[in-house]
N, C-alpha and C positions, 0 to 999 in steps of 0.2 A: 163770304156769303155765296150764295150757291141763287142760279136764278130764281128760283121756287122762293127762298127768301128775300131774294132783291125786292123782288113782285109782291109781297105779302108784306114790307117795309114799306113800299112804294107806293099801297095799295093800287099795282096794275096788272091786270091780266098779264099771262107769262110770255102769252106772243106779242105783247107791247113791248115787254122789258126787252126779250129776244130781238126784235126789231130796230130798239133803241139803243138796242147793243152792238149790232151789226151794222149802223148807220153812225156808230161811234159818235153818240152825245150820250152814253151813259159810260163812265169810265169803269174799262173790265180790263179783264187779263188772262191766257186762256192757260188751264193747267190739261195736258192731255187733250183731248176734244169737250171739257166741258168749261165751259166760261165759268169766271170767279167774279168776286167782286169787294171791294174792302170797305167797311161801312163808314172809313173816315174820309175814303174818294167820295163815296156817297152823298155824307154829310155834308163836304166842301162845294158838291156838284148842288143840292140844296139850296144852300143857304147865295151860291150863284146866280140859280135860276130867279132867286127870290127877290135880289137886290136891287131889282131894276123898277120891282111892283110896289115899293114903298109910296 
């Protein structure tokens, strides 16, 4: 996934995702100069953030 879709997954503004990328609490990986993102890091980085608001 490519930021434009992290952020539209995410529903977050791009310079949030950008931000939260760069501050490494969103799991990316950079291909060339553009960050990547794989939607099962995603999904696990989720269902993380979630486990604690039960």
């Amino acid at each position: 996934m490519t930021i434009k879709e992290v952020s539209a997954y995410l529903k977050l503004n791009e310079k949030t995702a950008y931000r939260l990328t760069l501050e490494k609490k969103l799991p990316a990986f950079k291909v060339g100069a553009s960050w990547r993102f794989r939607k099962s890091d995603i999904d696990s980085w989720i269902k993380k953030q979630t486990e604690g608001r039960k």
